[in-house]
BAFI-366887 format. One record per atom (N, C-alpha, C): x, y, z. Coordinates in pm, whole numbers, padded with zeros to 5 digits, always signed. Layout:
REM residues N
XYZ ...
//
This chain:
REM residues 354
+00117+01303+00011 +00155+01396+00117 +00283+01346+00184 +00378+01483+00199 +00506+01376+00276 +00459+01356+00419 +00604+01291+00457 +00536+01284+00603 +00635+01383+00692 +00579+01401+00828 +00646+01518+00896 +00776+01492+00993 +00786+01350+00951 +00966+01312+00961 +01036+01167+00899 +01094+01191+00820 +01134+01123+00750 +01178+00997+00824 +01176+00839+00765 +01199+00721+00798 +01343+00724+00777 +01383+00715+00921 +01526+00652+00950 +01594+00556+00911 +01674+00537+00801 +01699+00383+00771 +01877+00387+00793 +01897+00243+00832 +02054+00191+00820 +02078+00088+00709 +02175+00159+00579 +02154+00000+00515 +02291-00036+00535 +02325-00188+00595 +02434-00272+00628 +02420-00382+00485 +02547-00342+00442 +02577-00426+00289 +02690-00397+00257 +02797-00542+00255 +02928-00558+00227 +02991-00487+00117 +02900-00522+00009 +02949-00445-00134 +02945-00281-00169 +03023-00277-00207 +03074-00068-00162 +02926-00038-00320 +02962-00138-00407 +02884-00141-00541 +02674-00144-00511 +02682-00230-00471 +02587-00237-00382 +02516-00197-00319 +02583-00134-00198 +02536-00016-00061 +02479+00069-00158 +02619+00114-00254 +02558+00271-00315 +02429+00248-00399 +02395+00159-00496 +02264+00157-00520 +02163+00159-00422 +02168+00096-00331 +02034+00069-00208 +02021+00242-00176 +02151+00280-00155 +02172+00439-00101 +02101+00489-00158 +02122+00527-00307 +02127+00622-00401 +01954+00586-00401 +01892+00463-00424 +01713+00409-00429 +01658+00518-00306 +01766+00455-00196 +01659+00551-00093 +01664+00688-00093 +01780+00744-00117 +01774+00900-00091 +01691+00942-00164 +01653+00849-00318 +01606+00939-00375 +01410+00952-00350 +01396+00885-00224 +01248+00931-00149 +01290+01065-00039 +01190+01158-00052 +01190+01269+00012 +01154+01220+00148 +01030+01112+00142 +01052+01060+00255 +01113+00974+00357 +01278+00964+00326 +01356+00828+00382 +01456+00930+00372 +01539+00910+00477 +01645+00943+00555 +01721+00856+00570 +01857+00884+00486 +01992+00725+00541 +02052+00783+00608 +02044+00720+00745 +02121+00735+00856 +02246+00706+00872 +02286+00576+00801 +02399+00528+00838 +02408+00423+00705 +02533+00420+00688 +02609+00278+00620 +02689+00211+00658 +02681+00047+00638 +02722-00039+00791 +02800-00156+00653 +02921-00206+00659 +02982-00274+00605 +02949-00447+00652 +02961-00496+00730 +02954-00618+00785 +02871-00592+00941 +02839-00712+01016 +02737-00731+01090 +02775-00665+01252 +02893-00663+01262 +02936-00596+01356 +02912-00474+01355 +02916-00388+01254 +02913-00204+01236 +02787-00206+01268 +02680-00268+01187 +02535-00311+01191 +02461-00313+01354 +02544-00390+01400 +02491-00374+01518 +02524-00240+01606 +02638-00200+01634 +02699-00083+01686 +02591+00020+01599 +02573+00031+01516 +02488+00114+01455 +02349+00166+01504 +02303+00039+01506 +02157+00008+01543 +02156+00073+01669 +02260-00022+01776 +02246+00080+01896 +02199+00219+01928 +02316+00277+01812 +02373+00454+01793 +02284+00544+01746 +02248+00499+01686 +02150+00574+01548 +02031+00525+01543 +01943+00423+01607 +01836+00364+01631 +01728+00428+01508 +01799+00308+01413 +01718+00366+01280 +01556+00297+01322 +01450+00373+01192 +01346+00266+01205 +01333+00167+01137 +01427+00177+01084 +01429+00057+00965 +01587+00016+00902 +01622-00112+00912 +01792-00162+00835 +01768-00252+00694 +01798-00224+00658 +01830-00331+00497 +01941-00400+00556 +01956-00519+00572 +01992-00596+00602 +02069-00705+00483 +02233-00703+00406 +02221-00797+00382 +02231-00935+00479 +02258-01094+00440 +02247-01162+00469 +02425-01260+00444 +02462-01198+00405 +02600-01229+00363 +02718-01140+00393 +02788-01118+00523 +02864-01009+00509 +02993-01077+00620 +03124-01054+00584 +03211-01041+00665 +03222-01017+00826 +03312-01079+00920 +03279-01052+01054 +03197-01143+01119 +03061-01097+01123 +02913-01124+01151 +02844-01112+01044 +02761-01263+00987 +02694-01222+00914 +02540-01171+00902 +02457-01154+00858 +02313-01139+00886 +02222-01159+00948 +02241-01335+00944 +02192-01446+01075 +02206-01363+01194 +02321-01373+01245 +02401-01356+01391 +02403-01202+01430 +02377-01097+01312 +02357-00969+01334 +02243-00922+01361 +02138-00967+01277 +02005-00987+01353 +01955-01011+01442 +01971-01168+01533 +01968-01213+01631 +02000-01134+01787 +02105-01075+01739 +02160-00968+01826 +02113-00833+01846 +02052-00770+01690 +01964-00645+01750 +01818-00676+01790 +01807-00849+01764 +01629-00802+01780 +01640-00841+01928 +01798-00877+01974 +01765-00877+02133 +01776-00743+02217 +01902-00686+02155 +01983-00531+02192 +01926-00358+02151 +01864-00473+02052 +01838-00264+01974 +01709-00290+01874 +01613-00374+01921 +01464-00393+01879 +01474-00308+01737 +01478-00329+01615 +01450-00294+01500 +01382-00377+01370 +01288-00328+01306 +01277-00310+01185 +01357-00368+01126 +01364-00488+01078 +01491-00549+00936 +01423-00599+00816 +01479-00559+00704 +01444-00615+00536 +01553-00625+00537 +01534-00818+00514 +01683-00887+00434 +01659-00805+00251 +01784-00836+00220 +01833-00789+00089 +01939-00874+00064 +01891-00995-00038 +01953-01138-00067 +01934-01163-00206 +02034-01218-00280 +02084-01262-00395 +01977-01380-00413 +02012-01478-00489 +01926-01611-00531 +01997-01720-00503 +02137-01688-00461 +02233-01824-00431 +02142-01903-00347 +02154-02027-00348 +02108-02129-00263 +02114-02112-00074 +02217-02084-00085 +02295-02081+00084 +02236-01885+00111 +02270-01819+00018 +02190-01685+00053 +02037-01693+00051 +01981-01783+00030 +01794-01830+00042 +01789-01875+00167 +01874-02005+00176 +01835-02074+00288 +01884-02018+00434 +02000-01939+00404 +02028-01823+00549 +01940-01677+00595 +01867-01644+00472 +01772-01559+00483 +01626-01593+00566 +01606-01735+00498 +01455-01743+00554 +01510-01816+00700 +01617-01856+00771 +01676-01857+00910 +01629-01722+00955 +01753-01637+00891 +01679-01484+00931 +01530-01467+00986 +01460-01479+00912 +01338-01429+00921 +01297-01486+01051 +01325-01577+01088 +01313-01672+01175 +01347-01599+01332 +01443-01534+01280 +01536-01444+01437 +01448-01311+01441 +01367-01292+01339 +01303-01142+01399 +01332-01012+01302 +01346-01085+01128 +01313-00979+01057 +01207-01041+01018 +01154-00909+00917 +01055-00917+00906 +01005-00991+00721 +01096-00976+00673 +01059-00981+00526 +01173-01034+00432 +01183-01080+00327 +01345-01058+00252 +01247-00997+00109 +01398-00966+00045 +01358-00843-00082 +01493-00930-00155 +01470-00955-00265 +01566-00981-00395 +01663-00859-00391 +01793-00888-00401 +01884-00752-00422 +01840-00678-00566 +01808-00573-00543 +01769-00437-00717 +01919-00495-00794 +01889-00469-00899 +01973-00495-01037 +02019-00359-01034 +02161-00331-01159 +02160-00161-01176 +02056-00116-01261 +02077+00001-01278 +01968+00092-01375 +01939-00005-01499 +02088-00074-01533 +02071-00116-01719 +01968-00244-01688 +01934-00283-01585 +01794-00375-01633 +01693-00339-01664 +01605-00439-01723 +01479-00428-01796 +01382-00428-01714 +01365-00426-01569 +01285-00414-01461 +01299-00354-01329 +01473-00264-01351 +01500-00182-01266 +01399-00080-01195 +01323+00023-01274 +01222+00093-01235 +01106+00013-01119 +01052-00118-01190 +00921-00172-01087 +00980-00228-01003 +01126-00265-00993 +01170-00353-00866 +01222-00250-00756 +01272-00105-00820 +01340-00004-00714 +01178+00065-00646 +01100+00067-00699 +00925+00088-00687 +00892+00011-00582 +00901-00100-00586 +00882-00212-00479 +00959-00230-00367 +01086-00219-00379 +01213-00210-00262 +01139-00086-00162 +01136+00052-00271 +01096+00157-00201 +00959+00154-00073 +00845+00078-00176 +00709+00068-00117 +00727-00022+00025 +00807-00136+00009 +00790-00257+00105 +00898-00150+00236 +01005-00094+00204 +01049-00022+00310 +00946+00079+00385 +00838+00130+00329 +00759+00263+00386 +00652+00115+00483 +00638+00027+00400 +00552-00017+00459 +00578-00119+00613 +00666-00149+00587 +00785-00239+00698 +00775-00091+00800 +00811+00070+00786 +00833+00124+00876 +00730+00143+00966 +00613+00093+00937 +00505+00107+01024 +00478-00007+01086 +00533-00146+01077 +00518-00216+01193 +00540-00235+01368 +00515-00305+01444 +00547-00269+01583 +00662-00367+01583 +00757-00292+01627 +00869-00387+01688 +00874-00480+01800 +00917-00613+01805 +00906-00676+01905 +01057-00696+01895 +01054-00713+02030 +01174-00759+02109 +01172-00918+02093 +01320-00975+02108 +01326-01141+02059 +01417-01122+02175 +01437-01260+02264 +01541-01302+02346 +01620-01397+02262 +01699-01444+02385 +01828-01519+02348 +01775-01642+02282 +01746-01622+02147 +01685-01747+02064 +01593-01682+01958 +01655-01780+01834 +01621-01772+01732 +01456-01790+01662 +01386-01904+01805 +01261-01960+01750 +01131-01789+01789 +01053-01843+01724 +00945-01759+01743 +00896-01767+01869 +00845-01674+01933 +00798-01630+02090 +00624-01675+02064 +00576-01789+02101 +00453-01873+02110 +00373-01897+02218 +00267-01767+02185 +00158-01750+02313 +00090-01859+02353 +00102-01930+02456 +00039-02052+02475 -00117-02001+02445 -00181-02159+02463 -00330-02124+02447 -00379-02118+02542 -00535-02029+02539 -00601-02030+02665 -00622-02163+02713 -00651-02118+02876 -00689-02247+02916 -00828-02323+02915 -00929-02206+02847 -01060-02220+02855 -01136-02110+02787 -01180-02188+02632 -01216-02109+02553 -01370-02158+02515 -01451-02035+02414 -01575-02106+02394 -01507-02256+02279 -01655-02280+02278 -01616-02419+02205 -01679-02355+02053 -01576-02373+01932 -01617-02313+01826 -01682-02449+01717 -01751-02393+01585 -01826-02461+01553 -01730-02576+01520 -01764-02725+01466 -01694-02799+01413 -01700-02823+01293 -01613-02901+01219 -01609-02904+01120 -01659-03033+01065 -01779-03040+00973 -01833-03212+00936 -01758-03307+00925 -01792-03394+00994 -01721-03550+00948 -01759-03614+00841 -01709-03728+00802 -01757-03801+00659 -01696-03739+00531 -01618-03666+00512 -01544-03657+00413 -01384-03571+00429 -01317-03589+00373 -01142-03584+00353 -01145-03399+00364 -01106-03360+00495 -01068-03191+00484 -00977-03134+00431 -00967-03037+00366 -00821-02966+00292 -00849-02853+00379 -00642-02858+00373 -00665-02686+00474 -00568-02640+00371 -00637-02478+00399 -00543-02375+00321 -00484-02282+00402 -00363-02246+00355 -00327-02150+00423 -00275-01999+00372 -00327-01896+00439 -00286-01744+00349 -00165-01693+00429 -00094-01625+00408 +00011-01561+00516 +00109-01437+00409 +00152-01307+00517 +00224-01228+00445 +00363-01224+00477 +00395-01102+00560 +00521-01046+00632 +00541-01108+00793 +00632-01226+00809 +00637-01282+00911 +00588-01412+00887 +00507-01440+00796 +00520-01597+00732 +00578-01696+00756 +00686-01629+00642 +00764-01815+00651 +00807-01839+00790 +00828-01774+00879 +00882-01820+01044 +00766-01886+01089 +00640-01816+01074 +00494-01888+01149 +00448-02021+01074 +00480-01999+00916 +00404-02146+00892 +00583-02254+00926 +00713-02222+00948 +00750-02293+00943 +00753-02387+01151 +00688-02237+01186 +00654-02372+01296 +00544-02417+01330 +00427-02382+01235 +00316-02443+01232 +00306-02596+01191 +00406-02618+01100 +00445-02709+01027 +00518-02801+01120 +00597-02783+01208 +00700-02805+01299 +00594-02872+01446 +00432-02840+01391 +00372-02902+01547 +00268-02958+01475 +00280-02977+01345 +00208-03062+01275 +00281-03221+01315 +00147-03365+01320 +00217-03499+01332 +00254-03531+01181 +00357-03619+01181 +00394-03684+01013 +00243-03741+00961 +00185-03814+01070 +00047-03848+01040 -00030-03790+00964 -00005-03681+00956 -00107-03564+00955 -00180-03591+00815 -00321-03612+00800 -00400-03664+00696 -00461-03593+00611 -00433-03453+00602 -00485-03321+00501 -00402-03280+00423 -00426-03261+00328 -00350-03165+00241 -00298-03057+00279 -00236-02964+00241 -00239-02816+00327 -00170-02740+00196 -00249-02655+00147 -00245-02554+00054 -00208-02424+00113 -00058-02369+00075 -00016-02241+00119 +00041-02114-00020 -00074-01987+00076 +00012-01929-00026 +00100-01812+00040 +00212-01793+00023 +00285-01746+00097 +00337-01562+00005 +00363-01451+00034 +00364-01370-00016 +00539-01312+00015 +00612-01381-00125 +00767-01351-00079 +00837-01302-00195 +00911-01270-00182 +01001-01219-00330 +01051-01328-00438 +00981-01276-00574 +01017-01362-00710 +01159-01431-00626 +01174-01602-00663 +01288-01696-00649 +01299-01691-00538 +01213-01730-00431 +01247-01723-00330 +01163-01877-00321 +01044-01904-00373 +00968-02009-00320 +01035-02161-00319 +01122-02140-00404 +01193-02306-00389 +01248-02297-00293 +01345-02205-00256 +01398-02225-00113 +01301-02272+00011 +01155-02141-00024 +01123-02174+00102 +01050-02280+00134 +01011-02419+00010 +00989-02511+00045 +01059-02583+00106 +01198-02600+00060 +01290-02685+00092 +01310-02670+00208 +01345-02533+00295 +01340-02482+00421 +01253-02531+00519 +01121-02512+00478 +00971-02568+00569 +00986-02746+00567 +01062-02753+00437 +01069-02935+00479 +01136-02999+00578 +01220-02871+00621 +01299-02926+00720 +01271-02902+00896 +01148-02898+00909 +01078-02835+01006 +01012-02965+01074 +00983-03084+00947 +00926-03189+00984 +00942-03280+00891 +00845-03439+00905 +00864-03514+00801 +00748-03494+00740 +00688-03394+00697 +00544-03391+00618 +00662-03333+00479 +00579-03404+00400 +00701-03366+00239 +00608-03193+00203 +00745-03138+00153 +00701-02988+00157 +00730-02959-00042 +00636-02856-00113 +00685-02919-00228 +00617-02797-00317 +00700-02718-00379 +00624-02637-00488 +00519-02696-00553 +00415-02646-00548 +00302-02687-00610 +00331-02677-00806 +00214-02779-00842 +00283-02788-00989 +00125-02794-01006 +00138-02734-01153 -00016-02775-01201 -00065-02927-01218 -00158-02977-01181 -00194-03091-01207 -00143-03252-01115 -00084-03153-01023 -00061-03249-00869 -00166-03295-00811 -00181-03403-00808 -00298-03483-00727 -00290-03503-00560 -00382-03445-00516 -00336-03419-00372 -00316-03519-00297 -00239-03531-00204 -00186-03636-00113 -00219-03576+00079 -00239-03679+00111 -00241-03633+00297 -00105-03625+00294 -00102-03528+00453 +00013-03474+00461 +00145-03427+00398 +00069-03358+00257 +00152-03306+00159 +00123-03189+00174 +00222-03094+00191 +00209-02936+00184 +00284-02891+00092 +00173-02816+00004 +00191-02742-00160 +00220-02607-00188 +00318-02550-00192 +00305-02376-00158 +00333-02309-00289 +00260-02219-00308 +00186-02164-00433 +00312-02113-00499 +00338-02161-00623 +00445-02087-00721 +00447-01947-00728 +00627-01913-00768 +00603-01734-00802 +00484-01717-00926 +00415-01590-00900 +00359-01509-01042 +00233-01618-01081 +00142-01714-01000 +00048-01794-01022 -00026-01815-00910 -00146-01825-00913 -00256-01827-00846 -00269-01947-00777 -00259-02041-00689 -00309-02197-00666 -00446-02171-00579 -00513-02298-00665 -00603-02322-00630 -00672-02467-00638 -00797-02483-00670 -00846-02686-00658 -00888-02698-00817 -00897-02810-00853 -00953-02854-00952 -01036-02971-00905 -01170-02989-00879 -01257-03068-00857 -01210-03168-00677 -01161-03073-00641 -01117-03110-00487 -00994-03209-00489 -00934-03246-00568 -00887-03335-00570 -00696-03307-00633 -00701-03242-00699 -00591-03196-00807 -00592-03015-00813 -00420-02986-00786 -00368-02862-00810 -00383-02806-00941 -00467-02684-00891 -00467-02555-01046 -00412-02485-00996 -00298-02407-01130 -00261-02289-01102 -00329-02204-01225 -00306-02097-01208 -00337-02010-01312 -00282-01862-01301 -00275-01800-01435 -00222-01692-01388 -00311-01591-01453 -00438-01579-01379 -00489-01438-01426 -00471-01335-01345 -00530-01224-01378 -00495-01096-01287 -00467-01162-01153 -00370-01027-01108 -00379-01038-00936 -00465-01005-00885 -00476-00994-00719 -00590-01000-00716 -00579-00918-00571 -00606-00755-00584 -00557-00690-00441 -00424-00681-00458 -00331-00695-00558 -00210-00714-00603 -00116-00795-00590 -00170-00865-00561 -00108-01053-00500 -00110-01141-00640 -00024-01161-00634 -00013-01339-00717 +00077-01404-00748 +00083-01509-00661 -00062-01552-00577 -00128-01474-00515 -00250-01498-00459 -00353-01422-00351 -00391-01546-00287 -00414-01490-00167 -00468-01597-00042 -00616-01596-00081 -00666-01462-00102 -00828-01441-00139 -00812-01513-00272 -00767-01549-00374 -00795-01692-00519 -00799-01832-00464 -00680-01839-00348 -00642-01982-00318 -00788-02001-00236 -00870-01921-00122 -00930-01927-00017 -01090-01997-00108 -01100-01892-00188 -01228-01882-00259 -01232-02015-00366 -01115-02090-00421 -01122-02249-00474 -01119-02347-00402 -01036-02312-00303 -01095-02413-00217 -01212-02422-00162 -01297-02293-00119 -01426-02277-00044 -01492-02357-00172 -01511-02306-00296 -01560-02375-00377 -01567-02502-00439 -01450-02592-00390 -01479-02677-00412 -01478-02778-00316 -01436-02737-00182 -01443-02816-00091 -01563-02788+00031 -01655-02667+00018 -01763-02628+00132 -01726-02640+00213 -01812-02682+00266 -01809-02743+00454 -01686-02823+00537 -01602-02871+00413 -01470-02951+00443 -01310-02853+00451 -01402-02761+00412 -01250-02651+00412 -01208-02626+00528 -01069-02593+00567 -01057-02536+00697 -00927-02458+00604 -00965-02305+00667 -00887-02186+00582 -00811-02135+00706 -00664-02096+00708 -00614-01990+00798 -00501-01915+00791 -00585-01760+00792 -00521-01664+00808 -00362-01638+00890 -00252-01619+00886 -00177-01617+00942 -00107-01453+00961 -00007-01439+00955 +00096-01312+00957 +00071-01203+00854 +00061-01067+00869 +00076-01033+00744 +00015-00907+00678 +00060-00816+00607 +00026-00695+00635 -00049-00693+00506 -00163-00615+00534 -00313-00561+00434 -00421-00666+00461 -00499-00675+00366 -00594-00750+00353 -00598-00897+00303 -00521-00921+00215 -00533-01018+00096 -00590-01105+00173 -00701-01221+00150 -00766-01328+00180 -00869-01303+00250 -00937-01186+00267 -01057-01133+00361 -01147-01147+00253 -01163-01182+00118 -01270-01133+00039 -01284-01340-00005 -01190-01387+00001 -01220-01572-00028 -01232-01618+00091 -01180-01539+00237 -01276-01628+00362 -01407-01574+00376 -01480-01453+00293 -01642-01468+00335 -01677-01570+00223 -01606-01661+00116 -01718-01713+00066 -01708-01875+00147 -01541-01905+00228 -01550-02010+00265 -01659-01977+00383 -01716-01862+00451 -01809-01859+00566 -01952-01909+00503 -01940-01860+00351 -02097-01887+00288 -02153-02039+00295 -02001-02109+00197 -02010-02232+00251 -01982-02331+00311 -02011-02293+00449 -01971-02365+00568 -01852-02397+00625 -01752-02333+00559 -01580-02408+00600 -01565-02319+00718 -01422-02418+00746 -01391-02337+00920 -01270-02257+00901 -01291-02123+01001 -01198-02000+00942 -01094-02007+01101 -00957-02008+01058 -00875-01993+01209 -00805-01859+01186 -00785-01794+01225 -00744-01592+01220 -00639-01662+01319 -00507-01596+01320 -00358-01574+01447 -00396-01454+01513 -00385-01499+01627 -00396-01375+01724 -00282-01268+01687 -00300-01139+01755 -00200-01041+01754 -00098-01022+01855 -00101-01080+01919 +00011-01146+02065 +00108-01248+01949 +00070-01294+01878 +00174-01385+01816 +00186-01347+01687 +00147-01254+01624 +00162-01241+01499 +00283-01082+01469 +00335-01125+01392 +00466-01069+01351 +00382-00901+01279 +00342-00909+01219 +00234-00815+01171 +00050-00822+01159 +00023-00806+01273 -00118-00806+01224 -00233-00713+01193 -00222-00759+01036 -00277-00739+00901 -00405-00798+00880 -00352-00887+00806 -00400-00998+00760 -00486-01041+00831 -00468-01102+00930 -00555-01167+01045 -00688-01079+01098 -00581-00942+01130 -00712-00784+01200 -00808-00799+01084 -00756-00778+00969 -00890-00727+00872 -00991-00864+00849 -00930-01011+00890 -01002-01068+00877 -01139-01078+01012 -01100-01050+01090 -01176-01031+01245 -01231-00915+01212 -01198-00782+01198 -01271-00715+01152 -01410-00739+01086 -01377-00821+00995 -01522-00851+00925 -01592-00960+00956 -01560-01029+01041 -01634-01103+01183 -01615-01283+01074 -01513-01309+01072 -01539-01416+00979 -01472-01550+01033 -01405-01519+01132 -01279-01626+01213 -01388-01714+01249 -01382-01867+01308 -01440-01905+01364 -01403-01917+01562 -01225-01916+01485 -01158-01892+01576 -01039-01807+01596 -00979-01745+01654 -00854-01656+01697 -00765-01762+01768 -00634-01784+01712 -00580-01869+01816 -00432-01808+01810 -00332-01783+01940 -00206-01794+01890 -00178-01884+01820 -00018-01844+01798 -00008-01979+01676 +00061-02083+01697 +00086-02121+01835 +00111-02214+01872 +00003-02331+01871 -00076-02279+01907 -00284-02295+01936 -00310-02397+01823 -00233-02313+01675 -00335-02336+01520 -00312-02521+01503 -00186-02557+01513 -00164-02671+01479 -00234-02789+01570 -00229-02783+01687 -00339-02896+01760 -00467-02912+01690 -00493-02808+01678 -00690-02726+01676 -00661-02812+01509 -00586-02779+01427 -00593-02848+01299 -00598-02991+01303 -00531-03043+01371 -00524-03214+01392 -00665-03216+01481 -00693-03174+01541 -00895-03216+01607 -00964-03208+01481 -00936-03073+01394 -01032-03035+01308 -01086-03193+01207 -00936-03204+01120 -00865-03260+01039 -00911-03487+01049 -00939-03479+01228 -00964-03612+01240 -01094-03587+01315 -01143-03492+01329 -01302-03494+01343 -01331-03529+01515 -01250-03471+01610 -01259-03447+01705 -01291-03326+01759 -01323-03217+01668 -01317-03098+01681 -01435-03005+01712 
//
């Protein structure tokens, strides 16, 4: 069914070659409306003002002002909707997931032309992730790049704890708004920090090396594409390869695998949630973060079956909440915390003060 007014979009992208593909992808939905075409980060913004699209494609590389600094500026001036649209260069990875950081919401691999061999499922996907981006709530960002971090209550119930006497692994699921939340989850983690931490993060093919390298720089906990057959280390954080599943092998050592997806993830937070529940029980501590749909609501009821501890992000701090709602929904959190909250509550969990 269409809808009864078409999604407003601005796409800002240097390349005249370029623009016109993104153009030509969107017009050709009955339901998307291009409002405007924005050359470099300055037009971009003047734009945003003018035309208060619901949604900008955003590249990350442009003349003037680039992406970074154009962003920053509407999510203070003209509250919008942004999907980066970034190449694989090194410096276009590592300025993107900054981006994300200032208050977009997502990055997308730039579409190939028609003559590729995967043009169709990737212009499919560009299309889908824009309809779906247009339904988030916009937040406003001030003068600063870091994420806006709901302190914690001052007085909460006391939730269950997690057993002592054996080594906890935490996992982590997260979607749209991610990499900004786990990279300052990570950022209030101690170097100390004595758990493993299994992430699976939901980002565009070639993006995951960057965004380890990125999260490594958040702290001194070593940050590190997971590999099959990695033997887990404290304070090593493993984040799930493109197009593969991570999960445990006898609690101890990284599996990946690549069977079906799963809810259309793969990785899936619900594969990673449900190997660890399985092989770690009562020692698991699983959490939900940012992130739009379901994925990981169906592997935190089995970590509830056996005994692991579930942390859900509140919706005061969460960039999209998805992920987190459907997990509360089905009553499975042990706890709700902003996400400033998650990282203390992990170090009690983690050393059995909890």
């Amino acid at each position: 069914m269409t809808r009864p007014n078409p999604i407003r979009i601005l796409v800002a992208e240097d390349s005249p070659t370029q623009r016109k593909l993104l153009v030509a992808l969107l017009r050709a939905d009955p339901e998307i409306q291009v409002v405007g075409e924005a050359s470099d980060g300055v037009e971009a913004l003047a734009m945003a003002r003018s035309l208060q699209p619901h949604v900008i494609t955003m590249d990350v590389r442009m003349p003037r002002v680039d992406g970074l600094e154009a962003t920053k500026q509407i999510m203070i001036e003209a509250p919008t909707r942004i999907i980066l649209v970034s190449d694989l260069d090194p410096r276009a990875v590592e300025m993107s997931l900054k981006t994300l950081r200032a208050g977009a919401l997502t990055v997308l691999r730039k579409p190939a032309g028609p003559s590729a061999p995967d043009f169709e499922e990737r212009a499919r996907d560009f299309i889908r992730m824009v309809k779906a981006m247009s339904e988030v709530l916009v937040v406003r960002h001030y003068a600063s790049s870091k994420l806006p971090v709901t302190p914690a209550p001052a007085a909460a119930p006391a939730p269950a704890a997690v057993p002592t006497g054996s080594r906890r692994i935490v996992a982590i699921g997260a979607s749209a708004g991610g990499p900004a939340a786990l990279h300052d989850l990570i950022e209030r983690l101690p170097p100390s920090f004595p758990a493993p931490v299994l992430v699976v993060q939901h980002i565009a093919p070639g993006f995951v090396s960057g965004l380890a390298t990125w999260l490594g720089t958040a702290n001194r906990l070593r940050v590190k594409v997971a590999e099959d057959g990695d033997v887990l280390a404290p304070g090593t954080v493993y984040v799930a390869p493109d197009d593969h599943h991570l999960g445990l092998w006898d609690r101890t050592m990284i599996q990946l695998d690549d069977t079906p997806a799963e809810g259309g993830f793969r990785p899936s937070a619900t594969s990673l949630f449900r190997s660890v529940a399985a092989a770690c029980g009562p020692t698991a501590i699983a959490v939900i973060l940012t992130g739009i749909g379901r994925d990981g609501v169906a592997g935190l009821e089995l970590v509830r079956r056996t005994g692991g501890h579930i942390i859900a992000q509140d919706e005061s701090s969460s960039v999209v909440f998805g992920m987190p709602a459907a997990a509360i929904a089905a009553r499975l959190p042990d706890e709700v915390l902003p996400l400033g909250a998650i990282a203390p509550r992990l170090v009690e969990l983690v050393s059995g003060d909890g």
